[in-house]
C-alpha positions as a LaTeX table, in Angstrom:
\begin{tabular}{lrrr}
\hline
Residue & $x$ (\AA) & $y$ (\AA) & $z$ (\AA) \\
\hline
Unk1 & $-101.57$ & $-37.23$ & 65.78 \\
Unk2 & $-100.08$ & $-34.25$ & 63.74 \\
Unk3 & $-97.75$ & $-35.47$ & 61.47 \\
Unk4 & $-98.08$ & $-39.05$ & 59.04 \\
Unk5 & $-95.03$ & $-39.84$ & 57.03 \\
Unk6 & $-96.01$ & $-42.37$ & 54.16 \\
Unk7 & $-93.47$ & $-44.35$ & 51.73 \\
Unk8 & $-94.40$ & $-44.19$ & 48.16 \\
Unk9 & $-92.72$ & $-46.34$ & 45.56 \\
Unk10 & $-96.03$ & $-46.66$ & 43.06 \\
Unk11 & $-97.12$ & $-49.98$ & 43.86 \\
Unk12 & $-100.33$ & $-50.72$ & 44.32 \\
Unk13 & $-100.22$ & $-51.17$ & 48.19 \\
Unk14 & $-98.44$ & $-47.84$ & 48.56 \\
Unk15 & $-100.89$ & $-46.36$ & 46.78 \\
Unk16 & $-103.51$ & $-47.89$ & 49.24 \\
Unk17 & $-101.27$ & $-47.01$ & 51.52 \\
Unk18 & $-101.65$ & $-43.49$ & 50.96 \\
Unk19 & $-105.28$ & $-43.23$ & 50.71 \\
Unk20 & $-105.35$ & $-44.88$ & 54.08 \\
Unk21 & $-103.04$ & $-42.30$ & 55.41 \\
Unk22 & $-105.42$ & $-39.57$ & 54.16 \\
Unk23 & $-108.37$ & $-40.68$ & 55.76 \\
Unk24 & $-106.29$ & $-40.78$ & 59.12 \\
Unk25 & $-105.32$ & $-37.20$ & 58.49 \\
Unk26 & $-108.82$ & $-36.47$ & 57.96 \\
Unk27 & $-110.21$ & $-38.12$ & 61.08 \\
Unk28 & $-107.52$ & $-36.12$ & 63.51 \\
Unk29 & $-106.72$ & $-33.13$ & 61.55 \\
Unk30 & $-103.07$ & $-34.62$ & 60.35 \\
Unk31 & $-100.45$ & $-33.50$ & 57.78 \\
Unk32 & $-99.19$ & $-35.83$ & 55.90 \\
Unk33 & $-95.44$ & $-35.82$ & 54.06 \\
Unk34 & $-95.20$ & $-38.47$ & 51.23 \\
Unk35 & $-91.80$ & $-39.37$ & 50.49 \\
Unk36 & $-89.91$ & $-41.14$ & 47.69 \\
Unk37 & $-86.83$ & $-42.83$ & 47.91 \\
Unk38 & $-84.87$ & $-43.28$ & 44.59 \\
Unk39 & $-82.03$ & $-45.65$ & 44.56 \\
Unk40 & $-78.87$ & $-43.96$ & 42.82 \\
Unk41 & $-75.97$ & $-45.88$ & 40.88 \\
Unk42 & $-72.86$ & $-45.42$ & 43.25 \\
Unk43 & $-71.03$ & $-43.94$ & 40.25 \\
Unk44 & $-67.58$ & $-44.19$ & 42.88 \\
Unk45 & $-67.83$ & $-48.16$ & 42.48 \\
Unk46 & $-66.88$ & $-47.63$ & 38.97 \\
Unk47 & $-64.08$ & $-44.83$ & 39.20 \\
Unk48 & $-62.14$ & $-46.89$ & 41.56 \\
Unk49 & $-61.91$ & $-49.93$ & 38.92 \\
Unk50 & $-60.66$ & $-47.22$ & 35.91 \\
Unk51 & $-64.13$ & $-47.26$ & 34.25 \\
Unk52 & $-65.24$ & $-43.60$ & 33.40 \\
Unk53 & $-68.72$ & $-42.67$ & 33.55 \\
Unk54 & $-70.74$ & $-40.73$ & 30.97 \\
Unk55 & $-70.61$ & $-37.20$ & 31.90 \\
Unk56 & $-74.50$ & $-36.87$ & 31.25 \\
Unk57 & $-75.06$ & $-39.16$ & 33.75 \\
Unk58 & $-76.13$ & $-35.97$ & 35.99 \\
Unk59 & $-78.62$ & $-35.41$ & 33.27 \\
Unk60 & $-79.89$ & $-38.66$ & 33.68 \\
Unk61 & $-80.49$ & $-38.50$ & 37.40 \\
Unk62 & $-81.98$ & $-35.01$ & 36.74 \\
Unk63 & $-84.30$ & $-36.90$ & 34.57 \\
Unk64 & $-85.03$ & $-39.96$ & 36.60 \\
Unk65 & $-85.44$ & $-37.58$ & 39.67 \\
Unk66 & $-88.15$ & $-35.74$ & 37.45 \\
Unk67 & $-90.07$ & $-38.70$ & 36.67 \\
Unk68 & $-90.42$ & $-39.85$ & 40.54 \\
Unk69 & $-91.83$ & $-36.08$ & 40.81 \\
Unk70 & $-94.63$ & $-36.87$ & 38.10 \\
Unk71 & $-95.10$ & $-40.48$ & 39.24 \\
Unk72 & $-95.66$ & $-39.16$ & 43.23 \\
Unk73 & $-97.70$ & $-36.24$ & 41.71 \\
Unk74 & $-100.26$ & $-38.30$ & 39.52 \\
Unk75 & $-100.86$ & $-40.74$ & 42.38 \\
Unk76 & $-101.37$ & $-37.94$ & 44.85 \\
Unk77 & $-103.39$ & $-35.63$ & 42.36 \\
Unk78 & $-105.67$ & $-38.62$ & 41.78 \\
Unk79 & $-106.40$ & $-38.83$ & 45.60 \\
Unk80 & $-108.87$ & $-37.10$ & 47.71 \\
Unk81 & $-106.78$ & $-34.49$ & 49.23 \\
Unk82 & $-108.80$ & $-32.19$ & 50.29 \\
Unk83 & $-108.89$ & $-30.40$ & 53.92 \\
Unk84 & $-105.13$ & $-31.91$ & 54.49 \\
Unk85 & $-102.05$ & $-30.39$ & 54.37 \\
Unk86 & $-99.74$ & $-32.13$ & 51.99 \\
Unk87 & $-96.17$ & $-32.26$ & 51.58 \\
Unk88 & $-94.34$ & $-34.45$ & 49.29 \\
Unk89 & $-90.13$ & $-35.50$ & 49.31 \\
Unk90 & $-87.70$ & $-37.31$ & 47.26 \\
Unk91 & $-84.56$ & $-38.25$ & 48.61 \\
Unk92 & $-82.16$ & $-40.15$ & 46.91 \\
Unk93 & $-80.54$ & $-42.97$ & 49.47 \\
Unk94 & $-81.73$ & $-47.08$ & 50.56 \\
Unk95 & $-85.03$ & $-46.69$ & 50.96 \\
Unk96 & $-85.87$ & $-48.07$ & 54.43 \\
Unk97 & $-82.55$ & $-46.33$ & 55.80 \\
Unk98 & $-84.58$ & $-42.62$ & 54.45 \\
Unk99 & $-87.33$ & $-43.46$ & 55.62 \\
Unk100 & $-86.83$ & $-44.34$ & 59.17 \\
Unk101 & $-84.06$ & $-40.61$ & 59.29 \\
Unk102 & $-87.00$ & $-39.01$ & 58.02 \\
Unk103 & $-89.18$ & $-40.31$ & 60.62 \\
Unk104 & $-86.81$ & $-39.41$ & 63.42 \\
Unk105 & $-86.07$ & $-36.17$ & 61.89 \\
Unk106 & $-89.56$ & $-34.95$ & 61.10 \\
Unk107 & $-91.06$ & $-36.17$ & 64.60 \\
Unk108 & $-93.87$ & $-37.55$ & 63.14 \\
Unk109 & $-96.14$ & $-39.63$ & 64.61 \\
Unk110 & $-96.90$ & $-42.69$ & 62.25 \\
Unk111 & $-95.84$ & $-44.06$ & 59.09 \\
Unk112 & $-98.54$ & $-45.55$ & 57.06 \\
Unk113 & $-96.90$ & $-47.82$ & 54.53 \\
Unk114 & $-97.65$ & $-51.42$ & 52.57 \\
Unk115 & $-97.22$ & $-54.36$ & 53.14 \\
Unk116 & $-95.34$ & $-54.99$ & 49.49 \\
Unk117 & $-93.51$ & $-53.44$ & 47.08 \\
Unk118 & $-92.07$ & $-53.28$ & 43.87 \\
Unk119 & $-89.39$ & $-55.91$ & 43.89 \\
Unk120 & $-90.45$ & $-59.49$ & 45.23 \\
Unk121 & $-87.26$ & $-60.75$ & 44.26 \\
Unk122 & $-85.03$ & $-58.09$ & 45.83 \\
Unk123 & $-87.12$ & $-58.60$ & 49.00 \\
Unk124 & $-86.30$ & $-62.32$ & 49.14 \\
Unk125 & $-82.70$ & $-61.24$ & 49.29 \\
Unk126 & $-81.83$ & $-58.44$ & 51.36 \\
Unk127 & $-85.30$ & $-58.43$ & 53.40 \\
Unk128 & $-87.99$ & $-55.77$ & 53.04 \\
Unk129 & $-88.29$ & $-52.54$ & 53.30 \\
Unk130 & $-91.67$ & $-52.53$ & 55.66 \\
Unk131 & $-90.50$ & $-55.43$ & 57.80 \\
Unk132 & $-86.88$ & $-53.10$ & 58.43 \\
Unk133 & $-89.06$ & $-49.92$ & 59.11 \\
Unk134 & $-91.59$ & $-51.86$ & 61.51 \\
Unk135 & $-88.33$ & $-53.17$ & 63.34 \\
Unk136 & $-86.53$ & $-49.99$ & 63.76 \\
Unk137 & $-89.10$ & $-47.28$ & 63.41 \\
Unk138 & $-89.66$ & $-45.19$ & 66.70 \\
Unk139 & $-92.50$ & $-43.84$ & 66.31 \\
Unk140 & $-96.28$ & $-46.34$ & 64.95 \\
Unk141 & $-96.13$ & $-48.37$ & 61.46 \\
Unk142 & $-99.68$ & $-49.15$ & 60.53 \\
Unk143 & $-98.86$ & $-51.52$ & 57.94 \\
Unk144 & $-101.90$ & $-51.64$ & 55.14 \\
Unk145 & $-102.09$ & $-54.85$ & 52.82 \\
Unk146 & $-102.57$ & $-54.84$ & 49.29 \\
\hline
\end{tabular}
């Protein structure tokens, strides 16, 4: 097992998520790629009904893309890292649709990711991002609970 992709979003059970993915790495010598997917505004759904967007809004996804750096950062800096190659992404996309090209594209050989997220509610609705991962993923999902 060489590579271990693992989904963070800063809950608490990707964040034991992540630890668990570590101590993998450590067992069999792993590297493991932490990725973040932020969810941008489609500014072209409001163009196409006349409404003009603030031209700073590229400032604003500068900035939001900054914070996901520091939030992934301080979770990762506060984890026992040591003796594993890290390497850390944020993509900007639907989260389990990232996740699963990343996987594909990266050849790795497990995901490590929660069981829950952030947003109950959202999940309820459009179904969530582990269970689409686990159904589509082509490579192991070892799915840690919270």
């Amino acid at each position: 097992m060489k590579k271990i992709l693992v989904p963070l979003d800063g809950s608490a059970a990707s964040q034991k998520a992540a630890s668990k993915a570590l101590d993998v790495a450590k067992k069999y010598g792993s590297e493991v790629t932490f990725i973040h997917v932020m969810h941008e505004p489609d500014i072209n759904m409001y163009n196409k009904f006349g409404v003009l967007i603030d031209p700073d809004l590229k400032k604003l996804k500068e900035k939001l893309k900054e914070n996901e750096k520091k939030m992934m950062d301080s979770i990762i800096n506060g984890m026992d890292t040591e003796g594993v190659e890290i390497k850390r992404k944020i993509i900007s996309g639907i989260a389990y649709e990232e996740i699963l090209k990343e996987a594909n594209q990266g050849n790795y050989d497990l995901i490590v990711m929660g069981k829950l997220g952030y947003s109950k509610i959202k999940r309820f609705f459009v179904g969530s991002v582990t269970y689409r991962v686990i159904s589509d993923s082509a490579c192991p999902v070892l799915i840690v609970h919270e």
